[in-house]
Backbone bond lengths (Angstrom), bond angles and torsions (degrees), N, CA, C in turn:
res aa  C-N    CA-C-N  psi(-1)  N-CA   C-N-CA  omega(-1)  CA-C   N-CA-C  phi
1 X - - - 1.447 - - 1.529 109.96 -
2 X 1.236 105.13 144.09 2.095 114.62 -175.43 1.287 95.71 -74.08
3 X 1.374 126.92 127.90 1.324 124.55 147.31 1.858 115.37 -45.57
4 X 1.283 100.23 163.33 1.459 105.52 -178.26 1.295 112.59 -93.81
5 X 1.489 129.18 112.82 1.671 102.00 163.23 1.606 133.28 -63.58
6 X 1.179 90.41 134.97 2.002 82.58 172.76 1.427 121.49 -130.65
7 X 0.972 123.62 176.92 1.297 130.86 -172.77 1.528 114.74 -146.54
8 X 1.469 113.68 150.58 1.473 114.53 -177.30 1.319 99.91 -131.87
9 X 1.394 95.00 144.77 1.851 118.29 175.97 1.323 100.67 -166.11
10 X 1.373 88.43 156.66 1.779 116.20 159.68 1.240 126.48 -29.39
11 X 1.413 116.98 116.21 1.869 111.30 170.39 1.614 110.14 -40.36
12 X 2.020 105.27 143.11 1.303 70.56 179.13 1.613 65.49 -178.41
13 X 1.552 108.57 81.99 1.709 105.51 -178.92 1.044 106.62 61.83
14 X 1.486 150.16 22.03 1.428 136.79 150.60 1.692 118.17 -49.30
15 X 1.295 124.26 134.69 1.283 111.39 167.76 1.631 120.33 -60.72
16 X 1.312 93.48 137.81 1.818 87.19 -174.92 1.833 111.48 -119.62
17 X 1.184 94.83 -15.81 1.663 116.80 174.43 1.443 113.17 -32.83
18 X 1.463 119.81 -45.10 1.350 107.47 -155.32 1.876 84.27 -123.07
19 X 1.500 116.23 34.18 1.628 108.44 175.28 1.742 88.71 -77.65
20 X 1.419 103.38 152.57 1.479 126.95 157.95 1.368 127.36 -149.34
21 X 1.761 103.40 122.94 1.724 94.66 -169.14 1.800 87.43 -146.23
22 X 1.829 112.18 147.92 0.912 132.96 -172.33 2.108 123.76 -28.93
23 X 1.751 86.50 -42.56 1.197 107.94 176.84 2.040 136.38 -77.33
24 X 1.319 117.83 62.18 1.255 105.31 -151.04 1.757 117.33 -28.82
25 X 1.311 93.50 -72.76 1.726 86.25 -171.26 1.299 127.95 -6.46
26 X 1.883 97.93 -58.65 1.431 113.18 -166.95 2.134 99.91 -64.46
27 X 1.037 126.27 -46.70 1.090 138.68 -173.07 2.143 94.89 -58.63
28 X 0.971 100.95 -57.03 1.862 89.95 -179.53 1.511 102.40 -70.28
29 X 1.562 134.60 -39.19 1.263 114.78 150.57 1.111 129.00 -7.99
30 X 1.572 110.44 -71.35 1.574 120.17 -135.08 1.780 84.41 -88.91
31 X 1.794 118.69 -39.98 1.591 106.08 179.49 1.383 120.78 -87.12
32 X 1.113 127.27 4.80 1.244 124.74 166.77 1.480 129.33 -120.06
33 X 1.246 120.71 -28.45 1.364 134.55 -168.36 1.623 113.37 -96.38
34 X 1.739 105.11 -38.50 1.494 106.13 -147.02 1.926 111.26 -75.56
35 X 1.178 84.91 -29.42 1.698 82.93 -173.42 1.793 96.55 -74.54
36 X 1.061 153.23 -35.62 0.834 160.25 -168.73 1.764 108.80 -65.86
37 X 1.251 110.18 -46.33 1.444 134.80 -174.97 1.743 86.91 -57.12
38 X 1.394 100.40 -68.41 1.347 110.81 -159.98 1.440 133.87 -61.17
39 X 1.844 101.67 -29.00 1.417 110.16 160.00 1.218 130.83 -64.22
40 X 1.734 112.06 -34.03 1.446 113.30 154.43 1.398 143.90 -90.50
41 X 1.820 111.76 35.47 1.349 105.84 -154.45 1.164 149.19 73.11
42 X 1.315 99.18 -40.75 1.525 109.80 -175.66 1.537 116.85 -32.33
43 X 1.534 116.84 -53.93 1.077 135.00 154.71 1.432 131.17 -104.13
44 X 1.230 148.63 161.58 1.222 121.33 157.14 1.672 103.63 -104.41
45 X 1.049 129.10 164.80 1.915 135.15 -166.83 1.653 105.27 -144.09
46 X 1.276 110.35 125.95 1.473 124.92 170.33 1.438 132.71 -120.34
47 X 0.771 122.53 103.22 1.655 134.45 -165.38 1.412 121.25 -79.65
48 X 1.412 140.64 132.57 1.294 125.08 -150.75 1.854 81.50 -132.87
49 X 1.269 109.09 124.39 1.071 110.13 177.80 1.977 122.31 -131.50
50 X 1.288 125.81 -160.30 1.409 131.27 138.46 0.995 143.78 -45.50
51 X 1.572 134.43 127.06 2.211 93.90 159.49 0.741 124.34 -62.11
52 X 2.054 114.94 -23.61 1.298 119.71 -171.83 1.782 117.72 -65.25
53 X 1.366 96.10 -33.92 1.688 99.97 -157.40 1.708 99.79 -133.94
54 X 1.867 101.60 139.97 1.342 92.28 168.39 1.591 127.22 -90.07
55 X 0.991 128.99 11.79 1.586 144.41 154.67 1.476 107.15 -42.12
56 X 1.362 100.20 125.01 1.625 114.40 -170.43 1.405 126.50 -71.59
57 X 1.169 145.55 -2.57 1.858 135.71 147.31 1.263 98.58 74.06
58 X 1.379 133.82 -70.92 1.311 144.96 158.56 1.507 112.41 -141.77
59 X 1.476 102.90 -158.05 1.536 131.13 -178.79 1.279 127.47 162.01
60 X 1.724 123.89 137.28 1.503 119.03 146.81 1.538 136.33 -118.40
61 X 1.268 96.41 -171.46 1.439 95.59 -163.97 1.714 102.39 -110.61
62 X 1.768 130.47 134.41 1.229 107.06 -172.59 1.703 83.44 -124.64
63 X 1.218 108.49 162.41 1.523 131.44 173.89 1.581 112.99 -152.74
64 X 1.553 99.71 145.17 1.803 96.04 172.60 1.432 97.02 -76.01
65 X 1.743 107.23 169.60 1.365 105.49 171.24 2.068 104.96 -177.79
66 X 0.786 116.75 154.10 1.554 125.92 179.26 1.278 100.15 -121.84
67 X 1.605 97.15 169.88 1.797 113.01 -176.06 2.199 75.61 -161.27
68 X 1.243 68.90 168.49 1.576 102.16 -156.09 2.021 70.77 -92.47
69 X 2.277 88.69 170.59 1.485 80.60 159.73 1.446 150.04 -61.70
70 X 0.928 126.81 170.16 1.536 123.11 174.83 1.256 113.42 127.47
71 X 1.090 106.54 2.92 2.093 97.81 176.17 0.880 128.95 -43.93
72 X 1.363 100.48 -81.89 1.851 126.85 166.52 2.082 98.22 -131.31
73 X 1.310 90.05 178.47 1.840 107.79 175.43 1.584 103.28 -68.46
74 X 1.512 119.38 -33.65 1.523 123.97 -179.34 1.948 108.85 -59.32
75 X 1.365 102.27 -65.74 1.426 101.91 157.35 1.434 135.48 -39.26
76 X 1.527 119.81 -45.69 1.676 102.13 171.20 0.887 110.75 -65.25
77 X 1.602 122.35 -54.20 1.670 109.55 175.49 1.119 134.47 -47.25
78 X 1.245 126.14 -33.96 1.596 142.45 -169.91 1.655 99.97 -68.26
79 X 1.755 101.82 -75.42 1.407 109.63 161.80 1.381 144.02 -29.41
80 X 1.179 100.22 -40.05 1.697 109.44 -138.76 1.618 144.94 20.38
81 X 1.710 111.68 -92.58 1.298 88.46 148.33 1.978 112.90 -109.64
82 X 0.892 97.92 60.56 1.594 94.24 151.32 1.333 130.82 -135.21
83 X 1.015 131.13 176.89 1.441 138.29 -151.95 2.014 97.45 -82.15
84 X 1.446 110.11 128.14 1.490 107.18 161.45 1.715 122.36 -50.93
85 X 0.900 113.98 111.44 1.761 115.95 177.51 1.783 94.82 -66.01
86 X 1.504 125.08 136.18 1.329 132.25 150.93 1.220 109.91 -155.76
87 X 1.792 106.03 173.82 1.623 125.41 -171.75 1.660 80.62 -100.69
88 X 1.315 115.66 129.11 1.337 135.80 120.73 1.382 157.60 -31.21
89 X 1.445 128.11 79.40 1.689 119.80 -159.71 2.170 99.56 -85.70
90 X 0.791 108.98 57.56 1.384 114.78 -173.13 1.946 107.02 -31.27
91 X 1.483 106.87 -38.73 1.642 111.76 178.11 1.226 104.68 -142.72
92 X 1.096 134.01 159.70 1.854 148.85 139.74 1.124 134.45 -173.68
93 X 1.040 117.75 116.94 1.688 148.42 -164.70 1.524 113.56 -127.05
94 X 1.114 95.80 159.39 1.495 131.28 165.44 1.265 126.12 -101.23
95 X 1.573 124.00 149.37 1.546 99.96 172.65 1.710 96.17 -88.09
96 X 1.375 100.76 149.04 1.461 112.08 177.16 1.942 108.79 -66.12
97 X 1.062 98.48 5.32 1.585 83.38 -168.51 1.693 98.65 -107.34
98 X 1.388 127.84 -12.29 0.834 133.46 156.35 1.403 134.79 -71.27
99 X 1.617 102.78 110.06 1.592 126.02 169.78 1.749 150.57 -31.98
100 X 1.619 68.37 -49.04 1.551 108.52 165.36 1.507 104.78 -22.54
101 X 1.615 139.78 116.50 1.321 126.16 171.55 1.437 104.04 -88.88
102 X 1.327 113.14 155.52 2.097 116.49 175.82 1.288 109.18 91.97
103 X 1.774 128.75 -10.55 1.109 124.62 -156.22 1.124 114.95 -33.81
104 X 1.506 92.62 -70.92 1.523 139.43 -172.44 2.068 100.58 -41.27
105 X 1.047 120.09 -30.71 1.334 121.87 176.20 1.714 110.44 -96.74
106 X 1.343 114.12 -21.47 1.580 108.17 168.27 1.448 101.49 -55.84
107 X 1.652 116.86 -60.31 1.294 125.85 174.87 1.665 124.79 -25.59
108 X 1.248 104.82 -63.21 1.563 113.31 -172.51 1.568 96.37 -82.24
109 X 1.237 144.05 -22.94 1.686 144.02 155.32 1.562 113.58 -30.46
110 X 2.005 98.73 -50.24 1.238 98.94 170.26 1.402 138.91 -90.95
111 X 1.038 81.83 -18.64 1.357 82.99 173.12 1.936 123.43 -82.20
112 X 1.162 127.19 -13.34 1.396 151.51 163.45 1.562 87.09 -67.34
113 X 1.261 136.77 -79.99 1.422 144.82 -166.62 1.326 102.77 -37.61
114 X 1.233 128.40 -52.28 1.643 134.29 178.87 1.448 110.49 -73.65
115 X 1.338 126.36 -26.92 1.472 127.07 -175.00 1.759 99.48 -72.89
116 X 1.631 97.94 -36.21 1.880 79.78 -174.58 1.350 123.54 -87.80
117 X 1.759 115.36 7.66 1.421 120.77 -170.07 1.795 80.43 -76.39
118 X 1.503 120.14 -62.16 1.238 128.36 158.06 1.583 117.92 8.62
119 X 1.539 89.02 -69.09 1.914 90.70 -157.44 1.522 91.46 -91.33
120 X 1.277 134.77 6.62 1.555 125.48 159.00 1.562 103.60 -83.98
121 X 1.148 136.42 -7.63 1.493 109.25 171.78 1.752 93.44 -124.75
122 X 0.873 142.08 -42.08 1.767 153.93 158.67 1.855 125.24 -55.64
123 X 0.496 118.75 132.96 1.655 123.86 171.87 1.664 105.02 -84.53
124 X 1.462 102.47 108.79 1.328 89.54 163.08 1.917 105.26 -155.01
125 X 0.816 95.39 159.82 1.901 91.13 -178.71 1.316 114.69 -94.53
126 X 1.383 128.32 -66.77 1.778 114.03 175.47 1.311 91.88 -120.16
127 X 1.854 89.13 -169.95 1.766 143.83 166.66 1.431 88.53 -75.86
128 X 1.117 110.38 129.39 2.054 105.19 158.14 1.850 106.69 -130.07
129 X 0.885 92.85 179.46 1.537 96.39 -175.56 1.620 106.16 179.12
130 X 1.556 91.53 137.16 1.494 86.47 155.10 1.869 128.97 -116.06
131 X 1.581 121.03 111.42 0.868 133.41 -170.28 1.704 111.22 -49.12
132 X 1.745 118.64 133.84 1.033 128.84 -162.96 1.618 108.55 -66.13
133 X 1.625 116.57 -25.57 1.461 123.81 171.41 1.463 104.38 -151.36
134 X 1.491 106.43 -145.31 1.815 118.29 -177.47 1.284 84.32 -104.00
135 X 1.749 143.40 -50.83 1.152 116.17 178.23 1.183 124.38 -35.35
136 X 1.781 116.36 -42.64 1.945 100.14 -147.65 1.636 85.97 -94.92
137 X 1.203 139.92 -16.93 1.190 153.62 -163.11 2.104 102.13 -70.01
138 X 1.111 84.75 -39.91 1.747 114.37 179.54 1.522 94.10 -63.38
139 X 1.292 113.90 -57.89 1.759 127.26 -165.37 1.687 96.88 -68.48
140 X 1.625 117.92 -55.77 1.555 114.68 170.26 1.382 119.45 -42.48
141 X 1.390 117.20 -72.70 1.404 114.42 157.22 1.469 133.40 -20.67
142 X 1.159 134.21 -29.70 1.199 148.23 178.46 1.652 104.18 -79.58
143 X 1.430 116.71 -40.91 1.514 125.38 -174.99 1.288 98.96 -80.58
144 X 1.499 129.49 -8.68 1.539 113.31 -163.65 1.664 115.50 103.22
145 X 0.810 117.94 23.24 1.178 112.51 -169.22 1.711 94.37 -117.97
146 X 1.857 106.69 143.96 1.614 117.30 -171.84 1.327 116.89 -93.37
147 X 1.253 141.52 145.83 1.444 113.44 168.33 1.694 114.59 -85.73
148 X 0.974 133.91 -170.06 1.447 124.12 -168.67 1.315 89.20 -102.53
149 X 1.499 108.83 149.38 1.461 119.48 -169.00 1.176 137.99 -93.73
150 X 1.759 98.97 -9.87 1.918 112.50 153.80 1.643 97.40 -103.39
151 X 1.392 115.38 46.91 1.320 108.74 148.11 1.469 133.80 59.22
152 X 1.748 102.81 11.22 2.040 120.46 -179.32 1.718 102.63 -48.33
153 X 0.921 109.00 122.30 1.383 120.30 144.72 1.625 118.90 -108.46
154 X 1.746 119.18 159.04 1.611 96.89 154.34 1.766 103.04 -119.79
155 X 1.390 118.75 -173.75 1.258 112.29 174.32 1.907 107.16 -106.93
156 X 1.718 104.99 149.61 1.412 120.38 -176.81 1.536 87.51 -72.22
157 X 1.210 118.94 -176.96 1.219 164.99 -179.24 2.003 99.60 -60.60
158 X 1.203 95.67 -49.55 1.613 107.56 -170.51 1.692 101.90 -94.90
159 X 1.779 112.60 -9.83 1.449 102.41 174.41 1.727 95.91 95.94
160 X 1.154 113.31 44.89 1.576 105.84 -160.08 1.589 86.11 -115.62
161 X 1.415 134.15 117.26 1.457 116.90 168.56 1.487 126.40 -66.42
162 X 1.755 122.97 138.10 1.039 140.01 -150.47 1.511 90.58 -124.55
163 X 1.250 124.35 116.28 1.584 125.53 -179.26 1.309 107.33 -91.26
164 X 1.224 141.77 122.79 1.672 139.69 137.56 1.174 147.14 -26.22
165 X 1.194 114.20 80.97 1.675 125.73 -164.97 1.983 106.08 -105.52
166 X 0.990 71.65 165.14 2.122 82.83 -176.75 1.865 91.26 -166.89
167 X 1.588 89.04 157.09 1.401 123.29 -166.84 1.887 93.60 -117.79
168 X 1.188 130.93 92.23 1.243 84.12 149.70 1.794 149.93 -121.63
169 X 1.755 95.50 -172.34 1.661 90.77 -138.85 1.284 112.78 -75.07
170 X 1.620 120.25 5.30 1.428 111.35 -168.61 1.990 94.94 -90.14
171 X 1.433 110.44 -24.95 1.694 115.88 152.19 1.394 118.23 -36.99
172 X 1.568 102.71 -55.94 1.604 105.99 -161.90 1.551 100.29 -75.12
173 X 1.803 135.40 -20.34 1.433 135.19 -150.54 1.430 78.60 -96.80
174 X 1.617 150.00 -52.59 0.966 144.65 170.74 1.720 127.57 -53.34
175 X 1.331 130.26 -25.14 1.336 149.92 178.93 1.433 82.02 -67.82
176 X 1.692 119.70 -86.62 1.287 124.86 -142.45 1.573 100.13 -55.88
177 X 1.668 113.99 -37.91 2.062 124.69 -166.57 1.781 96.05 -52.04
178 X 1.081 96.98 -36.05 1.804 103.15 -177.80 1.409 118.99 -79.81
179 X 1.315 125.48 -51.66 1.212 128.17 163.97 1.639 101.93 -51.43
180 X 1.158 143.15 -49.14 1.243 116.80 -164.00 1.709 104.07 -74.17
181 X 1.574 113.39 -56.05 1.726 112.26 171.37 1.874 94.94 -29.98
182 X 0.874 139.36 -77.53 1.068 143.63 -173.67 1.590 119.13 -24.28
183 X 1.453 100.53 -72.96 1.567 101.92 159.27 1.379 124.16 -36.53
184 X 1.501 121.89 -65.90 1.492 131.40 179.43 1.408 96.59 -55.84
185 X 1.407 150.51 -31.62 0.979 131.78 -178.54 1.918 119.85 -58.49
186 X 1.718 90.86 -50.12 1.301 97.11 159.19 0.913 153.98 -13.92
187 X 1.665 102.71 -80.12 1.618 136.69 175.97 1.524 97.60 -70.94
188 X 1.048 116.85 -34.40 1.815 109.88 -174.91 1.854 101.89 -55.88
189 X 1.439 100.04 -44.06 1.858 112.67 -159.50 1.775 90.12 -80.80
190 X 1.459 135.94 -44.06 0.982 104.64 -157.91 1.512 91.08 -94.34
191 X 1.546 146.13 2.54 1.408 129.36 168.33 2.199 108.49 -68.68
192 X 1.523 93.49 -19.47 1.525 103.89 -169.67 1.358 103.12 -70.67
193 X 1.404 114.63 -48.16 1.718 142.22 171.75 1.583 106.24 -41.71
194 X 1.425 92.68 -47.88 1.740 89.31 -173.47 1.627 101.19 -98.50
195 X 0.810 129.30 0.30 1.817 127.50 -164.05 1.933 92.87 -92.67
């Protein structure tokens, strides 16, 4: 089977009507709130779509944001007493009807990719997030992602605890420096292969 190409950009009149993803909240988010968020900043929102079609595949939501100490031991020291500077994933989903395996990691690819254009003109230390349960928190963890180390959660709507996780980005500027050496390593061996 062909992989799909996709592409990411800015909300911007995408249909959002027929998005569907496991998580309600995030799903009345994304159709009621997000374009709205996004015209005023509040958030900014990125939509991962087709070339063929503008129907949204996924999307998240980024915001600046601080947390007091407690991340990790690197943060108090770094910090001290001031507030941790980070990028914010406020939402991100998939539509559930999509097959596509890895989605869910194209997603957070991009969104890491945009956090470090970020920390080249801004100071900031990670990705944070708060995971929708211990399942998806389980799934973050798997990508690399830390939980916070005095243990913040906040509560959902229903009282559901939301744990505090962060990425951080000087990890992610080193991940991607390797993956690309990596790539060029590639393309170097199979132009040699074919030469």
């Amino acid at each position: 089977m062909e992989k799909i190409q996709v592409r990411f950009e800015p909300l911007d009149g995408h249909p959002r009507e027929a998005f569907s993803c496991k998580y309600r909240p995030i799903q009345h988010f994304f159709r009621k709130y997000a374009e709205e968020n996004h015209a005023s900043h509040k958030q900014r929102v990125f939509v991962a779509c087709t070339d063929t079609d503008n129907s949204p595949l996924g999307f998240y939501s980024l915001t600046l944001m601080t947390f007091e100490a407690g991340m990790n031991d690197e943060t108090d020291a770094k910090y001290k007493d001031r507030p941790v500077p980070a990028i914010y994933i406020g939402a991100i989903a998939r539509d559930k009807h999509l097959s596509e395996p890895g989605f869910g990691v194209l997603l957070m690819e991009d969104a890491l990719r945009r956090c470090l254009l970020v920390r080249e003109n801004v100071g900031v230390y990670a990705l944070a997030l708060h995971a929708a349960n211990e399942e998806v928190a389980s799934i973050y963890e798997s990508y690399g992602f830390s939980r916070f180390a005095n243990g913040e959660i906040k509560k959902d709507r229903d009282g559901n605890e939301m744990p505090a996780m962060f990425f951080k980005l000087a990890d992610a500027a080193e991940a991607f420096a390797e993956a690309s050496i990596e790539d060029h390593a590639v393309a170097a061996k199979t132009e040699e292969a074919a030469g």
